[in-house]
N, C-alpha and C positions, 0 to 999 in steps of 0.2 A: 897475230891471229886475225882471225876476220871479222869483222865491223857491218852487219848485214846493214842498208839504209834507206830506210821507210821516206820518200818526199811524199808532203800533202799538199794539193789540191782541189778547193771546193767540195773537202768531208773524201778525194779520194785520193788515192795512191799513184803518183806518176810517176815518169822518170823525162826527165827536160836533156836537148844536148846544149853545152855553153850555158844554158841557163834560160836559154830564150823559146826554144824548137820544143814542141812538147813531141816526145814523140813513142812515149806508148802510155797506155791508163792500165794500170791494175786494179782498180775497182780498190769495196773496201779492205782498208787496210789490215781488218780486227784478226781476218784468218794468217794475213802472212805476217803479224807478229807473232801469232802462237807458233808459228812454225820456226820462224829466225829467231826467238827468242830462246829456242831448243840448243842454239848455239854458241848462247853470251850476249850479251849487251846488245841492241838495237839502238843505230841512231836514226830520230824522228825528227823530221825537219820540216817546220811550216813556210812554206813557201810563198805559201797569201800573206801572211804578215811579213815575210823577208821583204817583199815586193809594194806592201803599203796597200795591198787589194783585197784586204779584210783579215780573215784569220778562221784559223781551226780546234782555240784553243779547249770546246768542248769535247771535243773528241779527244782531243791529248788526254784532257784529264781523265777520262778513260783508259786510253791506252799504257797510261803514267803505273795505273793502278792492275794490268795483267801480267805486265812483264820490266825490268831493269830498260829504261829509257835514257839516253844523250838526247835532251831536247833542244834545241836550237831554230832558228827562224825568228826577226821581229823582237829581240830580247836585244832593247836599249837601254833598262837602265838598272838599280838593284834594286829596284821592286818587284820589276817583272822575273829578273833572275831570282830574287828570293819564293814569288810565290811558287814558282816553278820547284823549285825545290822540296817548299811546303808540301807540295801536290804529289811528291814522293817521285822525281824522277832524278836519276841518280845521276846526275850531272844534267849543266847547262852547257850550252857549245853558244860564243858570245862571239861576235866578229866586228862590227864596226864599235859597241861597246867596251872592248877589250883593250881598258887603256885603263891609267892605275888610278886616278880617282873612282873606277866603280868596282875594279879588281879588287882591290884594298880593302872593300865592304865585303867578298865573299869570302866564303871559305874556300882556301885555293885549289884545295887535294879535292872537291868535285868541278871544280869551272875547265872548261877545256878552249881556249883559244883557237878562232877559228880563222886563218891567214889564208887569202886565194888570191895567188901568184900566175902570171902573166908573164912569160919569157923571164923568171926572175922576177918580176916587181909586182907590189899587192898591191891588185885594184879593191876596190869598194864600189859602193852604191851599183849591186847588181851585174860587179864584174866591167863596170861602162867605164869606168875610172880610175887612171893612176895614178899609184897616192909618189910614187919619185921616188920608195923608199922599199928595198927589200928586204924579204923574210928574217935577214941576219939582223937588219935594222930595229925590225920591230921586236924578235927577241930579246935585244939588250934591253929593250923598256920592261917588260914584264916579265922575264924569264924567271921571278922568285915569287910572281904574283896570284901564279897558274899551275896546275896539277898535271894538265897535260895541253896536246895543239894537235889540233886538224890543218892538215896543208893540203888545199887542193888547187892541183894544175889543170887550170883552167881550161889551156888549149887543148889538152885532152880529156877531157872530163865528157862521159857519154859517146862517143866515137868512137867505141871500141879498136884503137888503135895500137892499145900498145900502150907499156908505162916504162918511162926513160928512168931505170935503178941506180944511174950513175947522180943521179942530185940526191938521192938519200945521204950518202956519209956524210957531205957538209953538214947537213941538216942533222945528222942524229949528235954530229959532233959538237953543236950548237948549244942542242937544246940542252945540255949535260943533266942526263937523267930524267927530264921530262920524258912523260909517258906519249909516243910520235904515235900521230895515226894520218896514213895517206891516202889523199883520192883522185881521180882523177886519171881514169885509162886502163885501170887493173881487169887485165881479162884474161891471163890464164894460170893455172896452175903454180905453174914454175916462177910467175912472178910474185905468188902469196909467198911459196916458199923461199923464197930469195928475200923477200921484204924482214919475214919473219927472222930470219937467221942476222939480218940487219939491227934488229930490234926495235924493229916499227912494226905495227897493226896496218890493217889496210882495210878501209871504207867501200864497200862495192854494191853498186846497185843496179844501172843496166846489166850486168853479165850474166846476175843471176836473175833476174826478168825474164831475159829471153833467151832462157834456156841455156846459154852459152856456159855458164859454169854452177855445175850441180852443187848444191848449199851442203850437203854434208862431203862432197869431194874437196871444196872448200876449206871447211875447217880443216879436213884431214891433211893437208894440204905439206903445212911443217913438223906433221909427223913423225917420228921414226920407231924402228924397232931395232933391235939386236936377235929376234929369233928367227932360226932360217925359215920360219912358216908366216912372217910377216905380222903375226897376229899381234895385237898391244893388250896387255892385263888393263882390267877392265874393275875398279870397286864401285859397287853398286851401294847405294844408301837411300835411306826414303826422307823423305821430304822436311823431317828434321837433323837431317846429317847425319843420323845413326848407319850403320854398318852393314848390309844385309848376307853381301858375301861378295867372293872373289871370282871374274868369269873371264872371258875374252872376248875381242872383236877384232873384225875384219873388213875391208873396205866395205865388202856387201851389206855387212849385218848391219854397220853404221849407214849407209845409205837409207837400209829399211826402218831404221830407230829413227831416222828423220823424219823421213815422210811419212810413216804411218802413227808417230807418235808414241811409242811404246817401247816397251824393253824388249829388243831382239838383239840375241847376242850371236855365237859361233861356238858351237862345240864341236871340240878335236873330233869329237866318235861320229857326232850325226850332223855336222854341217850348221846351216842356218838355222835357229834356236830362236822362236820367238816364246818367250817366256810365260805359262799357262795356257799355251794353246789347246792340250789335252787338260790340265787339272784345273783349269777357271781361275788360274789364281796370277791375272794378267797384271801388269806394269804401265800405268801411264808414263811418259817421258818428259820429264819437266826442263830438264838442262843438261846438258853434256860439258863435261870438261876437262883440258888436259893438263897436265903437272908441265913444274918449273923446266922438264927435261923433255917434254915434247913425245914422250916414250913412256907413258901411261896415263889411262882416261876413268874420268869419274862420274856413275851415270845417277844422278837423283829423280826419282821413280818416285812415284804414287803408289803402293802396293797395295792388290789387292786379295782380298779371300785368307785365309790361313797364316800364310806368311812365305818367305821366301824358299827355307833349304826344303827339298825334295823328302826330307824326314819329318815335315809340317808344321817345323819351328819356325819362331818369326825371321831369326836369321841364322846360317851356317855355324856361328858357334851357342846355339844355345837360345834362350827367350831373353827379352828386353829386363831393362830395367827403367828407375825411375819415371819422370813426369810420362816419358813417352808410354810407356809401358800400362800404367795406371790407366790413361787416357784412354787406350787399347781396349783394356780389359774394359774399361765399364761402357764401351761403343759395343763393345761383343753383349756384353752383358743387356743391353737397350731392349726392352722388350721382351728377352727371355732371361732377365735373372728369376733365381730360385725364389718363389712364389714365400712372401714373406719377411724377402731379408730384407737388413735395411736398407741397402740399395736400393732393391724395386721399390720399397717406401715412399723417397727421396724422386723416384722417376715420376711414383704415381701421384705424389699428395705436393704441387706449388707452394703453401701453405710453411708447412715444415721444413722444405730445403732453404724458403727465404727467411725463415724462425731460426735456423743454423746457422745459416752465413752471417747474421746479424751476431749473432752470439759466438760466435768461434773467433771475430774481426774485433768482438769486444775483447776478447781475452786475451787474444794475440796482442792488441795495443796494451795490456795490463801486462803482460809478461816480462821479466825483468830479468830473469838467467838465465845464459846460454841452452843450458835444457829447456828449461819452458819455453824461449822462443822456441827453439825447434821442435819440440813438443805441439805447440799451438800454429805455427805453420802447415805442417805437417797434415793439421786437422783443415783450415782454409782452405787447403790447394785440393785436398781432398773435395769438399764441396761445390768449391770452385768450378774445380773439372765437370765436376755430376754436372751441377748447371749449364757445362757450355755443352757436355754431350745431351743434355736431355734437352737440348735446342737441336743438336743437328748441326753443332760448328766442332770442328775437328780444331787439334791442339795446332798445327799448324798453318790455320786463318790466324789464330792468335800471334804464334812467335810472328807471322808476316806484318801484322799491325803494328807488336812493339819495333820491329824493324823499322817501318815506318815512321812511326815518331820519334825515331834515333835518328833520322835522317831531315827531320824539321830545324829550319832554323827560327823561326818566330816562338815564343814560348808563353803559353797562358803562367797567369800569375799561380794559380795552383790553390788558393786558399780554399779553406776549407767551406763547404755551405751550410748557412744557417739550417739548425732544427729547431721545434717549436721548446726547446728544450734551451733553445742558445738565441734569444730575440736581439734584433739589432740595436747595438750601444747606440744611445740618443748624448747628444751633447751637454754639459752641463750651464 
């Protein structure tokens, strides 16, 4: 699949040929990750710190924090690559560091080796230098050390010339199971889908710069279908993975789901289907994705207004259930629950919701059988939720933060903090 790739710049977005010739500016980067991010992973590459000419790591860590980042550039040793981590980007891409005294300290299944080969041989320091030793070389040093590898052919990389497919099978036959991703020349169609069918990803960045290859024609790219009307089913879910219903799409409609950000799909009866456009009850586009078969896509949506199915339920088979559901109701309920209840209570009185959760956290720790936990749980999540809705944070800022700190590898000790109730043991 395809690897959209962000280089930075002095805070901007370029695209370098060889690594030296700058030769176009994309300005800031922040709008064309929300776009390429619409299609899978983004790789972010600091360029000022590759180069020793400073660094952009303020911005990364922004960008760490909008969308699923491969950050790379400047990441010499496992501090750098641990904080990067820290910073929530989902893999590090390590290239002159990528050797097994610093490999050995990460966790493998996110580090991605980053190898740039030169007629066959990987140079260093800037692509100026060869190390004598090729691709196959350096996979036997770390090929159990690493999740996946970046292999970019240099002599083509930004030239839009054309990507020579015949040095893939060595390489995929190498790397045995390593997750391959390619750069360097990839500029049309037929060679995403050729790559793909290989079982390599492919890294591209001029092409889709200038214009040369549209970012959702792109993905679509190793597509396929079995129906004679070409369309691919299409499962729609919101932003916690739930379910909302089953639809279709078609080259167009997935063009327009890209660029304009939203859920537009293809209906058999009336053609291109942007979703709410008469009932208000529109689709932000958060991700696109396709199954292990390349022949069905999954689109996770922001919904908004009522819900999805055309009968005003949340989704095609019926209303939600559980946390999501809960959450739901009491965001509906924000300012217009029924005058009284205890909900609006709990909205209205700061007081008493933080007199709750003090007390429901007490009991929950006091409960000692499988009913009472869940009895006393049951009452926390409850107030819980109220407080994150009666802030104005949706359940899905949350599940994205504990995501977040599943993906830390530095770990605070965790203990507990003194209360005036628990003073600090003095020495005897």
């Amino acid at each position: 699949m395809l690897i959209p790739s962000i280089d930075l710049q002095g805070g901007q977005a370029v695209q370098l040929v060889q690594g030296k010739r700058r030769e176009l500016e994309a300005g800031d980067p922040r709008p064309l990750l929300e776009k390429f991010s619409r299609v899978g992973e983004v790789a972010v590459i600091d360029l000022d710190a590759a180069m020793g000419t400073g660094d952009n790591t303020d911005l990364i860590r922004e960008l760490v924090t909008m969308a699923p980042c491969r950050v790379g550039g400047g990441i010499r040793d496992v501090r750098k690559a641990t904080e990067w981590l820290d910073a929530g980007a989902a893999k590090v891409i390590l290239g002159t560091a990528a050797v097994p005294e610093v490999l050995g300290e990460l966790p493998a299944e996110r580090v991605i080796a980053a190898l740039d080969v030169w007629k066959e041989e990987v140079v260093v320091e800037g692509w100026t230098r060869s190390t004598g030793r090729t691709v196959f070389d350096r996979l036997g040093e770390i090929r159990e050390l690493v999740g996946g590898l970046l292999v970019t052919f240099v002599e083509q990389e930004g030239r839009l010339k054309g990507f020579d497919l015949a040095r893939v099978p060595p390489l995929m036959a190498a790397a045995e199971g390593l997750d391959v991703t390619v750069a360097g020349g990839v500029t049309t169609l037929e060679e995403l889908a050729a790559l793909d069918r290989l079982g390599a990803d492919a890294q591209v960045g001029m092409a889709i710069y200038t214009g040369r290859m549209d970012l959702a024609d792109a993905f679509a790219a190793p597509l396929t279908s079995d129906r004679p009307d070409n369309l691919w089913p299409t499962v729609v879910v919101d932003d916690s993975g739930q379910s909302l219903g089953l639809v279709y799409s078609s080259a167009e409609s997935l063009r327009a789901a890209v660029a304009e950000g939203r859920g537009v799909y293809w209906s058999r009866r009336r053609g291109l289907w942007r979703k709410g456009e008469t009932s208000g009850q529109v689709q932000e586009l958060l991700k696109i994705e396709a199954d292990c078969d390349r022949d069905t896509l999954r689109f996770t949506v922001r919904q908004q207004g009522g819900g999805f199915c055309h009968l005003g339920a949340r989704n095609c088979w019926g209303e939600g259930r559980g946390l999501t559901e809960l959450a739901r109701t009491l965001a509906d309920r924000r300012g217009k629950a029924p005058l009284g209840s205890y909900t609006a209570r709990l909205f209205e009185d700061a007081d008493l919701l933080r007199a709750k959760l003090v007390e429901e956290a007490a009991e929950l720790a006091e409960a000692s059988t499988p009913r009472d936990v869940v009895w006393e749980t049951a009452d926390v999540l409850y107030f819980a939720l109220t407080a994150m809705v009666r802030s104005g944070v949706d359940l899905a800022d949350v599940e994205r933060e504990l995501d977040r700190r599943a993906r830390q590898l530095t770990r605070r000790p965790g203990d507990a903090k003194r209360t005036p109730a628990q003073p600090e043991k003095k020495g005897r």
